[in-house]
N, C-alpha and C positions, 0 to 999 in steps of 0.2 A: 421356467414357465410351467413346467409339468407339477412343480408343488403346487401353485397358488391354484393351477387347473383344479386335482385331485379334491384341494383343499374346499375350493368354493364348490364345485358338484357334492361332495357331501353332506357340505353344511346345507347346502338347497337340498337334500334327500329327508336330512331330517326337519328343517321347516315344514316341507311337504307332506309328511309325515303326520306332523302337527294338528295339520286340519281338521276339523271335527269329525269330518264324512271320511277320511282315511283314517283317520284314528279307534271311529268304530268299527272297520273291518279287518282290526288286529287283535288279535289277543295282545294283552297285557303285557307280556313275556317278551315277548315277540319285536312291541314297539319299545319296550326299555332297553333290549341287546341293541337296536336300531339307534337309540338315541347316545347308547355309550359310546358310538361311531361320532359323536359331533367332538370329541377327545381327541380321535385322529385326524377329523379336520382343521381342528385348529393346531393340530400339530403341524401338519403342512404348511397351514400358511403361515405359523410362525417363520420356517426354513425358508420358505420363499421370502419371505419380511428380510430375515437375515442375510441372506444370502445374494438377494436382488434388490430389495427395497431401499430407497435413497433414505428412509428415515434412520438406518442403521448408520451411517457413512459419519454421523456427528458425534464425539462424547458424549454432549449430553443427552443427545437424543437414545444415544446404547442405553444409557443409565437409567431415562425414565420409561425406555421401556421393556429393559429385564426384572426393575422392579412392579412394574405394572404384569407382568406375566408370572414372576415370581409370587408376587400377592396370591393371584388368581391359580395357582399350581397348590401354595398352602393352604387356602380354605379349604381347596376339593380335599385336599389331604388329612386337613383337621375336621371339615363337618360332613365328608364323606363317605371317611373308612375311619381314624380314630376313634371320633366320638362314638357312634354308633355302637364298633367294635368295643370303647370300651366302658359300655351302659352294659351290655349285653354280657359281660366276662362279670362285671361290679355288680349287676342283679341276681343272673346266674338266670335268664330267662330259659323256662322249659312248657313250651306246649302239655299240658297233661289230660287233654279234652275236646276232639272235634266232632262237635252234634250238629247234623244235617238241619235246619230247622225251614226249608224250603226250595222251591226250584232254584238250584244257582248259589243258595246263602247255605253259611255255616257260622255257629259259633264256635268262637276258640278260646277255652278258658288255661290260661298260664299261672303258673307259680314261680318263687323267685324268692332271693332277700329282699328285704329293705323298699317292700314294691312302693310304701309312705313315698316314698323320697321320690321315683319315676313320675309322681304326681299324674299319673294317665285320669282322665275324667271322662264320663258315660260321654258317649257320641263323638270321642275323639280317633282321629285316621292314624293307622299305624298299617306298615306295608314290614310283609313278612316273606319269608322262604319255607314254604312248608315240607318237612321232610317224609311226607308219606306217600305214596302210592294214588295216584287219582287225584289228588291236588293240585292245581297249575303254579309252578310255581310263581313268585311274585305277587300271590294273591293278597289283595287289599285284606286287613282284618280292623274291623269298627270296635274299641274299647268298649266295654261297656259297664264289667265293673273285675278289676283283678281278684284272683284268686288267692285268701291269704292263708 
């Protein structure tokens, strides 16, 4: 009972989280660590699924739902750290340029190979880690036009 507990008050931390009016009294940084905790809550309540849960007790039912958790384990795996990781290795993305251009805004103009191929277009969202000093990290960066 103490997994599904753990499991469901987390998941309720980061819903709560969510809401507009909490959301804007978070930095950025702050609500993303907060939400990579909704990982651990479903970790729990898988163990309690497992472990206490009568859906587990059938064949088939073990079957369709390790692979339904399985699925859900390799997207994060493929479209959350792979991919990413490796656009980022295959570009050779490097910051070489952050100009203040107002309260709060910067531009960040990058270089790379092959940027053709990233296809990024003027006004498109791309979230970044900036490696400098006075940066917050996790800071949003708005395409606007790559540096060739």
């Amino acid at each position: 009972m103490l997994c599904a507990t753990v499991g469901a008050t987390t998941i309720v931390i980061v819903v709560v989280s969510s809401v507009r009016w909490a959301r804007r009294r978070m930095r950025y940084g702050s609500w993303h660590v907060l939400h990579l905790y909704a990982y651990a809550g479903m970790a729990f309540a898988l163990l309690h699924q497992v472990l206490r849960g009568p859906d587990f007790h059938a064949l088939a039912a073990q079957v369709y739902w390790w692979t339904v958790y399985g699925s859900a384990v390799a997207a994060i795996i493929i479209f959350r750290v792979l991919t990413p990781l490796s656009r980022s290795v295959y570009h050779r993305l490097r910051v070489v340029a952050v100009t203040p251009e107002g309260s709060g805004v910067m531009s960040v103009t990058m270089t790379g190979r092959h940027l053709q191929r990233l296809n990024a277009k003027a006004g498109q969202f791309h979230l970044a880690v900036p490696r400098r000093p006075g940066l917050d990290a996790g800071a949003s960066v708005l395409v606007v036009r790559p540096a060739c």
